[in-house]
ZAKE-424311 format. One record per residue (C-alpha): x, y, z. Coordinates in Angstrom, 3 decimals. Example, Ala and Ser with C-alpha at 12.3 -4.5 7.8 and 13.67 -1.06 7.14 Angstrom:
2
<rec><px>12.300</px><py>-4.500</py><pz>7.800</pz></rec>
<rec><px>13.670</px><py>-1.060</py><pz>7.140</pz></rec>
END
This chain:
312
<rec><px>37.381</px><py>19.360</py><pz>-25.794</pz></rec>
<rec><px>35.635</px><py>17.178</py><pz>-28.168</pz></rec>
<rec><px>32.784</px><py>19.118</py><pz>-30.130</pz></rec>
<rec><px>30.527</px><py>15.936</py><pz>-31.044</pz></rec>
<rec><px>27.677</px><py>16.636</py><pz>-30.985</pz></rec>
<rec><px>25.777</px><py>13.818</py><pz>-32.156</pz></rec>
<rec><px>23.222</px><py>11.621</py><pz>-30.267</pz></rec>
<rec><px>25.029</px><py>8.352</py><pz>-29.737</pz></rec>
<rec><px>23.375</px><py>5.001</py><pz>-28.447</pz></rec>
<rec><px>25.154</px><py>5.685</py><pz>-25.222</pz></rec>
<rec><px>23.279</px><py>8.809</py><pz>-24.649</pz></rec>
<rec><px>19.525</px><py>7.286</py><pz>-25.737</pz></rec>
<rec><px>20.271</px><py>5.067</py><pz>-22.955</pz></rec>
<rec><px>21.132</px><py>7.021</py><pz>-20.497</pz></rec>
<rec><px>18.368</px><py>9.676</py><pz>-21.181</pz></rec>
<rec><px>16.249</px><py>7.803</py><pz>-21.298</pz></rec>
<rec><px>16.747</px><py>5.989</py><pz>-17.997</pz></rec>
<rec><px>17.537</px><py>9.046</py><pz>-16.601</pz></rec>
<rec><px>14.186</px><py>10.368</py><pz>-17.454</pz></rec>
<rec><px>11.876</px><py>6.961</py><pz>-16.739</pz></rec>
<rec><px>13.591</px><py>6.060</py><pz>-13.166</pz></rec>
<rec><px>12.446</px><py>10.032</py><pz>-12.550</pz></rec>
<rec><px>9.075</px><py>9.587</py><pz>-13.356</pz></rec>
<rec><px>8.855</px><py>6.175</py><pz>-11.632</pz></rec>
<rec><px>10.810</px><py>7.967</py><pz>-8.223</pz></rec>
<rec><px>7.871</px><py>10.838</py><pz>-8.233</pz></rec>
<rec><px>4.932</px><py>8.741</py><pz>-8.342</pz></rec>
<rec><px>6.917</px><py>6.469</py><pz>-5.989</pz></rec>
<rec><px>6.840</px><py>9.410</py><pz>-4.078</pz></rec>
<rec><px>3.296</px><py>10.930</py><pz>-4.287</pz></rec>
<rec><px>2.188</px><py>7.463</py><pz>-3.157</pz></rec>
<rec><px>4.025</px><py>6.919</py><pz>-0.683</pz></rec>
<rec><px>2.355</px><py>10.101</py><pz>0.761</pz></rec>
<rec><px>-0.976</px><py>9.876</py><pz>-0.077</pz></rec>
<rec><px>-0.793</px><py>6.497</py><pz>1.867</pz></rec>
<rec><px>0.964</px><py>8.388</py><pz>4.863</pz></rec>
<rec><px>-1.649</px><py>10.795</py><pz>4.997</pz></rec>
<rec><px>-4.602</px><py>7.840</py><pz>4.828</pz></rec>
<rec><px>-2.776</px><py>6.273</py><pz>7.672</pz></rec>
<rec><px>-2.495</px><py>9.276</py><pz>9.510</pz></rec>
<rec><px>-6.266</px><py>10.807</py><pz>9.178</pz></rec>
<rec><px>-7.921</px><py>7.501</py><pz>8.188</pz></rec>
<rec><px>-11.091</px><py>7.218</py><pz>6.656</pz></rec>
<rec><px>-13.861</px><py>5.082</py><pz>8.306</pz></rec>
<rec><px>-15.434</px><py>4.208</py><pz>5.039</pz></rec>
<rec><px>-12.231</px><py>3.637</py><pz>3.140</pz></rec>
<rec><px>-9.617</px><py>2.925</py><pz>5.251</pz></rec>
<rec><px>-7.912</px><py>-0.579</py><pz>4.945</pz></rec>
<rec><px>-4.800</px><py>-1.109</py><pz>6.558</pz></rec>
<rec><px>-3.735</px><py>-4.498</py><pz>4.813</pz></rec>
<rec><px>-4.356</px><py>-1.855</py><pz>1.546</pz></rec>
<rec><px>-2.333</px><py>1.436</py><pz>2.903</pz></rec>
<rec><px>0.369</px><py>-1.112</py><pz>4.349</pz></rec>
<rec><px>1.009</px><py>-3.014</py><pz>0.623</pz></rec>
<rec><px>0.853</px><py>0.444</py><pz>-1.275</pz></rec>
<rec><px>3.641</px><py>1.876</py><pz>1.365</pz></rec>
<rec><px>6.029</px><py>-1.416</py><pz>0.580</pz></rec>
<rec><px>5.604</px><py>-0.754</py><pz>-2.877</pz></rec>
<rec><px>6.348</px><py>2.828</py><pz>-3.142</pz></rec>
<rec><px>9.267</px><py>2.665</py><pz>-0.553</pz></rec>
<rec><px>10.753</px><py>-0.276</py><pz>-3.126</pz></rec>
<rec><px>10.146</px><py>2.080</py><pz>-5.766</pz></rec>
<rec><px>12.141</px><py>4.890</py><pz>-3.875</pz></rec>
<rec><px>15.029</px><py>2.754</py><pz>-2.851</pz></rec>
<rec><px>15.702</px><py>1.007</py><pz>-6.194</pz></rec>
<rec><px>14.957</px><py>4.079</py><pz>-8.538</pz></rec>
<rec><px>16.135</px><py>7.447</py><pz>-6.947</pz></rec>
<rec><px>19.863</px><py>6.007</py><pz>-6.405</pz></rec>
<rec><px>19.965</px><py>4.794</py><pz>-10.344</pz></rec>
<rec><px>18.399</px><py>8.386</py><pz>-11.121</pz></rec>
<rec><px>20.973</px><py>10.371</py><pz>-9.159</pz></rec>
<rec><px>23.869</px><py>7.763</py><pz>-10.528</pz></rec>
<rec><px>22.299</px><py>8.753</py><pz>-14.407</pz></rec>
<rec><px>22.465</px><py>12.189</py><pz>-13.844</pz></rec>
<rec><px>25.447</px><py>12.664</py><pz>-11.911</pz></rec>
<rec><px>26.397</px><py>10.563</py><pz>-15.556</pz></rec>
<rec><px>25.250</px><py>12.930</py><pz>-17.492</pz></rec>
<rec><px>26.209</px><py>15.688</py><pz>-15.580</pz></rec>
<rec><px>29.791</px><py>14.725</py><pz>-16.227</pz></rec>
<rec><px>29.243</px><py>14.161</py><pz>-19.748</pz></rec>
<rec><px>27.986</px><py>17.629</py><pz>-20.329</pz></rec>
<rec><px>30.639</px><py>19.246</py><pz>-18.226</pz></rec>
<rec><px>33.257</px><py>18.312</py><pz>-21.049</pz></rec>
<rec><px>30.713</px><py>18.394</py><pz>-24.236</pz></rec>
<rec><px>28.810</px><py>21.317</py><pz>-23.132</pz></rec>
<rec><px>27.290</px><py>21.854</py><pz>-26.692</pz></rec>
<rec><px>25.516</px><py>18.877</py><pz>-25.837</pz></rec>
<rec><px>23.101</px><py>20.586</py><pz>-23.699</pz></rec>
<rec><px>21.087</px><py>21.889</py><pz>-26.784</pz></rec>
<rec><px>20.468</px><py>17.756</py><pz>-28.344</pz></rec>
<rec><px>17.295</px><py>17.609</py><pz>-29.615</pz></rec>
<rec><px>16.519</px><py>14.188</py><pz>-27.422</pz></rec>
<rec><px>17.801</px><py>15.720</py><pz>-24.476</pz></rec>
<rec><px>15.263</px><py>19.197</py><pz>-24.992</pz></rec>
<rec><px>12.784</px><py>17.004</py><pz>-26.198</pz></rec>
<rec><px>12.580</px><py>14.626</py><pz>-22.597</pz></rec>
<rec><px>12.941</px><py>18.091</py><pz>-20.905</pz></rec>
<rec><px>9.851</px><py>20.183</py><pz>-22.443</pz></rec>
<rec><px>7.813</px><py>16.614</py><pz>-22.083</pz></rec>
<rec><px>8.722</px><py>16.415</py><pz>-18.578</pz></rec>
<rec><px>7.837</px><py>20.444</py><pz>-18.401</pz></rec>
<rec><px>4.125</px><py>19.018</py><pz>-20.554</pz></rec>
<rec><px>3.475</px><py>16.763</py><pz>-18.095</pz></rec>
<rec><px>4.230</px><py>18.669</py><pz>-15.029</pz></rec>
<rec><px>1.552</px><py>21.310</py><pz>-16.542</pz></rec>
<rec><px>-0.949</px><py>18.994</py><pz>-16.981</pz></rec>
<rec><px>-1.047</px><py>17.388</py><pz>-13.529</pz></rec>
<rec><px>-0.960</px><py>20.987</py><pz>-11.941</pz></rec>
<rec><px>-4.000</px><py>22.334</py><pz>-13.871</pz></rec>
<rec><px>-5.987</px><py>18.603</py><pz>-13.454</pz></rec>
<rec><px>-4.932</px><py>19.058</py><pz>-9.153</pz></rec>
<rec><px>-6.812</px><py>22.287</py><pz>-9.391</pz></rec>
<rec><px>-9.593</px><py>21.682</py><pz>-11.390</pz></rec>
<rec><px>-9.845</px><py>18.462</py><pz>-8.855</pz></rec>
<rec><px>-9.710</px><py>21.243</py><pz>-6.013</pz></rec>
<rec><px>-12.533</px><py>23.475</py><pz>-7.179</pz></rec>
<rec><px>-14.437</px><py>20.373</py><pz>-8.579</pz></rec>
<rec><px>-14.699</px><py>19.355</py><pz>-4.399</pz></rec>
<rec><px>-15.532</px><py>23.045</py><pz>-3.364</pz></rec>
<rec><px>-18.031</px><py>23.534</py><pz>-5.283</pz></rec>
<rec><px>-19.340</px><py>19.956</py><pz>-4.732</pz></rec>
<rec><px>-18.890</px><py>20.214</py><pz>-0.606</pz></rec>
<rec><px>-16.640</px><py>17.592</py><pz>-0.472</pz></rec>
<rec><px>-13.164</px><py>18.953</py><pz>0.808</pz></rec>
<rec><px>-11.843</px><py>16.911</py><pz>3.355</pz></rec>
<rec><px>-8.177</px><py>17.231</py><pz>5.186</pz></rec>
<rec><px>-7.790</px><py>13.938</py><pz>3.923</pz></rec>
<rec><px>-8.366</px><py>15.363</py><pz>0.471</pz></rec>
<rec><px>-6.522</px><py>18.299</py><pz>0.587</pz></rec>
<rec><px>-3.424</px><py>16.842</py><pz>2.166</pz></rec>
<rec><px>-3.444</px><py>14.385</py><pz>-0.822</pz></rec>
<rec><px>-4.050</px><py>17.406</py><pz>-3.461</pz></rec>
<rec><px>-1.732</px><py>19.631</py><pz>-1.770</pz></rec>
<rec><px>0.956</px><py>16.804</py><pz>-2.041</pz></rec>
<rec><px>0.483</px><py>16.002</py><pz>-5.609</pz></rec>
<rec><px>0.472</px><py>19.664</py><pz>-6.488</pz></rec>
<rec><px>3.766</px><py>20.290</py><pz>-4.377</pz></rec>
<rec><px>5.776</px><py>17.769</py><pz>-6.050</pz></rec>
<rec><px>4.296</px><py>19.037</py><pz>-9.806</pz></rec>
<rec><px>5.555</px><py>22.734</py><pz>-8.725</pz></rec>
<rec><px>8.793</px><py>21.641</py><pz>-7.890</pz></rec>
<rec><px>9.594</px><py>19.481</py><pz>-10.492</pz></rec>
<rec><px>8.325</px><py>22.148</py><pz>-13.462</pz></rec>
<rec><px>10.053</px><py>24.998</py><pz>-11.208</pz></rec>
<rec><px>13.300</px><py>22.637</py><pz>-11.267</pz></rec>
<rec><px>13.214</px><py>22.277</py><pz>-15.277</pz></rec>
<rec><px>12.689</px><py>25.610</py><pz>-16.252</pz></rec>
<rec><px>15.303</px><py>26.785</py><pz>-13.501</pz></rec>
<rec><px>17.632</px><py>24.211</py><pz>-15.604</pz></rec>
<rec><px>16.626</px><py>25.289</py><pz>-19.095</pz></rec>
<rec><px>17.682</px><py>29.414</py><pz>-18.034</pz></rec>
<rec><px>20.821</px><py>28.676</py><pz>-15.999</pz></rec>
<rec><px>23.966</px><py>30.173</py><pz>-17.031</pz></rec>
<rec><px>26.375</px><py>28.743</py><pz>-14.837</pz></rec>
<rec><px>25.958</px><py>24.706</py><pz>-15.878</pz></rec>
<rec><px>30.044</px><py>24.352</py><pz>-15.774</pz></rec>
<rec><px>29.823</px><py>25.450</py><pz>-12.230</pz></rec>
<rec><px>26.851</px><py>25.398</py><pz>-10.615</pz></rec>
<rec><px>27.127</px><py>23.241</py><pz>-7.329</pz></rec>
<rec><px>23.318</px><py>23.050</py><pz>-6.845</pz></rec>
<rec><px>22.277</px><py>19.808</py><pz>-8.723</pz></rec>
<rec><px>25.102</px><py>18.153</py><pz>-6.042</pz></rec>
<rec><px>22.919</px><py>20.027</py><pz>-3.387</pz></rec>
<rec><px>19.852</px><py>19.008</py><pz>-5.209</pz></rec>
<rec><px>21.279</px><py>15.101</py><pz>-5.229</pz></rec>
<rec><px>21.674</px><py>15.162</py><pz>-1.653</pz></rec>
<rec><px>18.633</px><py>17.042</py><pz>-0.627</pz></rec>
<rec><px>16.573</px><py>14.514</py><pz>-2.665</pz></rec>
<rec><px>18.819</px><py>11.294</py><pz>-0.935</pz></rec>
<rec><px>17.912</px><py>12.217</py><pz>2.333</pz></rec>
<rec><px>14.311</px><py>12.872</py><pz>1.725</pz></rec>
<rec><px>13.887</px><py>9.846</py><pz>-0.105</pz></rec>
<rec><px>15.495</px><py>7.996</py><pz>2.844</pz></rec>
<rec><px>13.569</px><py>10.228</py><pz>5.958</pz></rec>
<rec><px>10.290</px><py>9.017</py><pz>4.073</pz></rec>
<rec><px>11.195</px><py>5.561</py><pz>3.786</pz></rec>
<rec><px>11.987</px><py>5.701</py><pz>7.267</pz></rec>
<rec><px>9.280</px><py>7.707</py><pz>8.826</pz></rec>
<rec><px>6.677</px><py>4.851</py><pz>7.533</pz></rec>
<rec><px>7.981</px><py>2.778</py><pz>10.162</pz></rec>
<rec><px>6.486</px><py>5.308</py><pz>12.510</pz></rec>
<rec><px>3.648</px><py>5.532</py><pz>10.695</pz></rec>
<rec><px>2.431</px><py>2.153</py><pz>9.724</pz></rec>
<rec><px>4.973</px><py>-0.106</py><pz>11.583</pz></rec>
<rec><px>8.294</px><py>-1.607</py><pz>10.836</pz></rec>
<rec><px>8.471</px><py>-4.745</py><pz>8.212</pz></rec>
<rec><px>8.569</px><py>-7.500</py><pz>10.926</pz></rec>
<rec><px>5.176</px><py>-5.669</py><pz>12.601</pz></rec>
<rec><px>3.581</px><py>-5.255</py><pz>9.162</pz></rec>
<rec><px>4.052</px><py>-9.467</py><pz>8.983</pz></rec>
<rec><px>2.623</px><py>-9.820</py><pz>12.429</pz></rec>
<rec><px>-0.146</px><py>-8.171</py><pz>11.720</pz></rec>
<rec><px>-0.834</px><py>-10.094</py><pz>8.313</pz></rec>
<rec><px>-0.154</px><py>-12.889</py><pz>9.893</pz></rec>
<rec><px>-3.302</px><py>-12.122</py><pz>12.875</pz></rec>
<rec><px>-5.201</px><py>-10.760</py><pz>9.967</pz></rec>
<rec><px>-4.838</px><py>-14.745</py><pz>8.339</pz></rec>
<rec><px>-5.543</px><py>-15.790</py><pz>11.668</pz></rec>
<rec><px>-9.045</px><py>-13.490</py><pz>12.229</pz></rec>
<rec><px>-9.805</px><py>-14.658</py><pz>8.403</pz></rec>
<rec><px>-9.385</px><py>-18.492</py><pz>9.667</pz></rec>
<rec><px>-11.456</px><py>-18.019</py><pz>12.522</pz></rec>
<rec><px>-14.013</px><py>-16.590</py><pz>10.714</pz></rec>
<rec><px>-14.334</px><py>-19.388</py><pz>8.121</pz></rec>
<rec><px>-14.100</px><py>-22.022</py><pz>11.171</pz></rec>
<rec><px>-17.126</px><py>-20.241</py><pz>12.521</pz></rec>
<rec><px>-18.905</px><py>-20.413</py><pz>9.773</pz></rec>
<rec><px>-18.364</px><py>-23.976</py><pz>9.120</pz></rec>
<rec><px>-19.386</px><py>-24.520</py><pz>12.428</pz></rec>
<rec><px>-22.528</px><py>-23.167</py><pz>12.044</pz></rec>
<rec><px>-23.470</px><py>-25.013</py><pz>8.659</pz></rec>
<rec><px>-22.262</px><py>-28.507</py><pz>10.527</pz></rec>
<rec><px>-24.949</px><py>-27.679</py><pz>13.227</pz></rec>
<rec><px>-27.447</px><py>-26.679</py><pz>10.485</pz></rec>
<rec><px>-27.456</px><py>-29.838</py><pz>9.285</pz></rec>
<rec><px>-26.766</px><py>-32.249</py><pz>11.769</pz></rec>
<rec><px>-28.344</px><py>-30.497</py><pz>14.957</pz></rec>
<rec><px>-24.938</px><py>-30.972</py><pz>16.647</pz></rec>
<rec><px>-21.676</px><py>-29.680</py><pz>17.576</pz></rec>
<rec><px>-18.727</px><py>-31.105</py><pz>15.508</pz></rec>
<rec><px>-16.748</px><py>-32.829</py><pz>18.508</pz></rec>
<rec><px>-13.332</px><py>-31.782</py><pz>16.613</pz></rec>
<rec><px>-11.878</px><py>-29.535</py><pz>13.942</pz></rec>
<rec><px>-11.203</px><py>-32.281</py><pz>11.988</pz></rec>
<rec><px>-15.137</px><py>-33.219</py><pz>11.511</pz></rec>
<rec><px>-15.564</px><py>-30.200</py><pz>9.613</pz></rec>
<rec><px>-13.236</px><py>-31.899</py><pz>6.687</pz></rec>
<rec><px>-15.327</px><py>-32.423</py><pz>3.516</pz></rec>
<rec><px>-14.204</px><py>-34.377</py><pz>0.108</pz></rec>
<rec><px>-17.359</px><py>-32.982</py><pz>-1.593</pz></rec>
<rec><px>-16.558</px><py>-29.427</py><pz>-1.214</pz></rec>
<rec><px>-12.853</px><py>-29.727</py><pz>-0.705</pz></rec>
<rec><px>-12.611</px><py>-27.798</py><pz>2.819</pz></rec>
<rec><px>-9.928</px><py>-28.231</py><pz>4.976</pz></rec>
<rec><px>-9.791</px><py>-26.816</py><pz>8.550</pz></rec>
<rec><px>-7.118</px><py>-24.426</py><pz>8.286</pz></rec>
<rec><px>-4.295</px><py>-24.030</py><pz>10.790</pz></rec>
<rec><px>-1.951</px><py>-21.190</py><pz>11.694</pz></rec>
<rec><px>0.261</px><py>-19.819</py><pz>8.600</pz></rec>
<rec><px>3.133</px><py>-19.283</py><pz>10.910</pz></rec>
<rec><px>3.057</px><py>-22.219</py><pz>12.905</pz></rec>
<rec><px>0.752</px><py>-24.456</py><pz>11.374</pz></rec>
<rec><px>-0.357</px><py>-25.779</py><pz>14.405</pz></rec>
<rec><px>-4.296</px><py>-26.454</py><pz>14.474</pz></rec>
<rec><px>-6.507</px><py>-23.734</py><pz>16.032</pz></rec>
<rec><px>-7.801</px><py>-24.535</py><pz>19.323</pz></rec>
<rec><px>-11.355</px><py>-25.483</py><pz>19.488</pz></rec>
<rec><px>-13.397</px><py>-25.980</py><pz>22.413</pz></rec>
<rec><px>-17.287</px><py>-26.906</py><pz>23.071</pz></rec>
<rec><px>-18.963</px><py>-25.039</py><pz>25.974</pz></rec>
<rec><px>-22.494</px><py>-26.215</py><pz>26.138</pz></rec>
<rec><px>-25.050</px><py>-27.541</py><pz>23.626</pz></rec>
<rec><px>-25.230</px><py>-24.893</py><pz>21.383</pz></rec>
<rec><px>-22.214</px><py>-23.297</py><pz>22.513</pz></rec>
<rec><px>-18.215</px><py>-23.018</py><pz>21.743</pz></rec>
<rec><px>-14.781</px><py>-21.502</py><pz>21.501</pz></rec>
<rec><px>-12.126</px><py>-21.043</py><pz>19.085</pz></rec>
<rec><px>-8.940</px><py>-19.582</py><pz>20.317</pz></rec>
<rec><px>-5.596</px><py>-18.924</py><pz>18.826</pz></rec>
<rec><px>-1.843</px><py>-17.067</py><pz>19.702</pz></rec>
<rec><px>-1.972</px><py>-13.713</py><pz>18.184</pz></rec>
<rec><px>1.460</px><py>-11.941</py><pz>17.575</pz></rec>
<rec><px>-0.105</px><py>-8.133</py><pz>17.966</pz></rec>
<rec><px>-2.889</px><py>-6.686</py><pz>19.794</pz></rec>
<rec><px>-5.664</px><py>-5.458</py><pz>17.455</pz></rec>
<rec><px>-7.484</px><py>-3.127</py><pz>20.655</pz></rec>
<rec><px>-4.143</px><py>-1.121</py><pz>19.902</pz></rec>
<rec><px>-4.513</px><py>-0.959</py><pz>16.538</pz></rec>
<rec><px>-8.169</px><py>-0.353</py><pz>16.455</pz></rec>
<rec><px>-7.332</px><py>3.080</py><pz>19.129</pz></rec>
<rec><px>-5.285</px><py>4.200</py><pz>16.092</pz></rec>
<rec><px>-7.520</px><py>3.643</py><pz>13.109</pz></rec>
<rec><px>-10.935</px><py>3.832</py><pz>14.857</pz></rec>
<rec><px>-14.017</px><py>1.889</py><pz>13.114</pz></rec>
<rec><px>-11.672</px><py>0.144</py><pz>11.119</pz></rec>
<rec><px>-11.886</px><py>-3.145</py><pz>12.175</pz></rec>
<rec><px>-14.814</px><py>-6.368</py><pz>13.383</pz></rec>
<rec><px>-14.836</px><py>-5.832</py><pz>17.109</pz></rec>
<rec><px>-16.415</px><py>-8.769</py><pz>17.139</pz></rec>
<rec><px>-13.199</px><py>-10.247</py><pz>16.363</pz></rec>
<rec><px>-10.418</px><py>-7.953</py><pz>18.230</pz></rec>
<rec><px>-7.883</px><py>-10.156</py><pz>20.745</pz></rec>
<rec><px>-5.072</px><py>-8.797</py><pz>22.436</pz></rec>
<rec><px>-1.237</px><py>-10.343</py><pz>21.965</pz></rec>
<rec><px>-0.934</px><py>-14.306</py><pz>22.663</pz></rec>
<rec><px>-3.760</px><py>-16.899</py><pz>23.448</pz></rec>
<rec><px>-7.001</px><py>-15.186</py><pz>22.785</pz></rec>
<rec><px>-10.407</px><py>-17.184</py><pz>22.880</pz></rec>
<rec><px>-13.663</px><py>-16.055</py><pz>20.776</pz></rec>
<rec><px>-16.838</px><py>-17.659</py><pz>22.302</pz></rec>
<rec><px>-19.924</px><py>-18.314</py><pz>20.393</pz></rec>
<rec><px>-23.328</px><py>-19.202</py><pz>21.516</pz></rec>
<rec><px>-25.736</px><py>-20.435</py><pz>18.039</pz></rec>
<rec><px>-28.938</px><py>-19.286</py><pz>18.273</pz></rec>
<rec><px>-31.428</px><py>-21.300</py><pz>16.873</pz></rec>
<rec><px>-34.263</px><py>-19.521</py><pz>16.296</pz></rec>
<rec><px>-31.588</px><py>-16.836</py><pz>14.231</pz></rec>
<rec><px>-29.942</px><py>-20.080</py><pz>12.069</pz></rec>
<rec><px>-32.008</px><py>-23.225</py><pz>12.182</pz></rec>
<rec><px>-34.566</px><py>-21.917</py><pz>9.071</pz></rec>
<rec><px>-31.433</px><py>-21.311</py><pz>7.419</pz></rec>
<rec><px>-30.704</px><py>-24.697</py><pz>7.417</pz></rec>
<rec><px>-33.754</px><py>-25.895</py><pz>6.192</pz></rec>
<rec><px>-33.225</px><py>-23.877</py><pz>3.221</pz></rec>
<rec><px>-29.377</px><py>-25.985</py><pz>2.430</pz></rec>
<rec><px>-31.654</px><py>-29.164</py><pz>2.597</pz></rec>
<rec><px>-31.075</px><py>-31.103</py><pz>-0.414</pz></rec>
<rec><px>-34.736</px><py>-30.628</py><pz>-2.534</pz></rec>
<rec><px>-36.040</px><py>-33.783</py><pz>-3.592</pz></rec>
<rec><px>-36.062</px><py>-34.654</py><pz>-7.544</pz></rec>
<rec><px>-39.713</px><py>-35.203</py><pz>-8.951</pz></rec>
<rec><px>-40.282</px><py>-37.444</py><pz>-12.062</pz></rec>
END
């Protein structure tokens, strides 16, 4: 058995990335809950899903690129100590552990000061104490974990960090997983970007529309006379496809813009109520969005872009 006990590079390195892919895999994981949880029980004056969406492909990245090089480095280490057993009292290795234990403290005591901070204030939510709960959860078992690893007796023979491993793999993976239930799979999340481009074009087309009738008294008779060199806008056309939007006039003051969807937003909007511009919802394929101007409501405002004269 070889009795060196020295810290050698090789062991700096793998301690340490041992101990920073943990830290990264359990805020991976508290985020990718907290999101869950604001996709689940939404909040009408918070919720986003563009926002929850982009935080839940982060945090599953996290997961699937950090947990597998954390359970390689200990399964590493575990080896390592399983023929140097005298290494398990190295100063770095105690060090990283009663940090870890510090830290684990910390966010426990600042999740329940958080806690009473909202009682007393009148502000607990589900929402909020699904979040809380998680965060305090995950604390508990990671301090409960690291003291149950500092008193162990049986480290030759223990099988339970192998259960541990796998218990963690499969979680890791169910989580990753049940966001596709949750928030959709990757090729809906890009559809519905993709409508969410298309709602955001619309909405700047309308707009344009407007300010061309505010100054000319007219209709544009095609997309492309809303083009301007001065200000540098370009009528936008479909990110996917890039096929122009489809424009239509319907009276004097009146008009359509229409374009092919890839999701229905009604659907979405029965899910996460109050969350989205009705004004603005269209099912899946060719949807139209007619407009009438009203003058009395826009024509001062277009008085007010006239140029003002310049007086000597």
């Amino acid at each position: 058995m070889n009795n060196n006990t020295n810290t050698t590079p090789k062991d700096v390195f793998l301690y340490l990335l041992n101990i920073l892919t943990f830290y990264i895999s359990v805020i991976g994981f508290i985020i990718l809950y907290v999101q869950y949880i604001s996709a689940l029980f939404p909040d009408p004056l918070s919720f986003y899903y563009s926002r929850v969406a982009g935080a839940v492909r982060i945090a599953s990245s996290i997961l699937f690129v950090a947990v597998p090089v954390y359970i390689l480095t200990s399964w590493l280490l575990g080896r390592d100590l399983k023929h140097n057993p005298q290494k398990r009292e190295m100063g770095l290795r105690k060090w990283l552990t009663y940090f870890t234990l510090f830290v684990s403290a910390i966010t426990i005591i600042v999740t329940l000061i958080m806690v009473v901070n909202s009682f007393l204030s009148g502000e607990l939510t589900i929402q909020f104490l699904l979040k809380i709960l998680t965060v305090l959860l995950v604390a508990a078992a990671v301090f409960g974990y690291y003291i149950w690893d500092l008193k162990r007796k049986d480290q030759e023979t223990s099988k339970t960090p192998k259960l541990l491993a796998w218990v963690l793999a499969i979680m890791v993976l169910g989580s990753i997983i049940a966001g596709f239930f949750i928030i959709g799979t990757p090729a809906e999340q890009r559809d519905r970007r993709f409508d969410d481009r298309r709602v955001s074009d619309l909405q700047s087309l309308q707009w344009q529309i407007i300010n061309y009738w505010q100054q000319k008294n007219e209709l544009p008779q095609t997309l492309a006379d809303l083009q301007d060199s001065i200000s540098g806008f370009v009528p936008p056309t479909d990110p996917e496809t890039e096929a122009s939007y489809e424009y239509n006039i319907l009276g004097e003051l009146s008009f359509e813009l229409c374009a092919e969807f890839e999701t229905s937003s009604k659907e979405f909007v029965e899910s996460y109520p109050k969350t989205r511009d009705q004004n603005w919802e269209h099912e899946k394929g060719r949807t139209c969005f007619k407009r009438t101007i009203d003058p009395e409501l826009y024509k001062d405002k277009g008085k007010m872009l006239e140029p003002v004269p310049v007086r000597d």
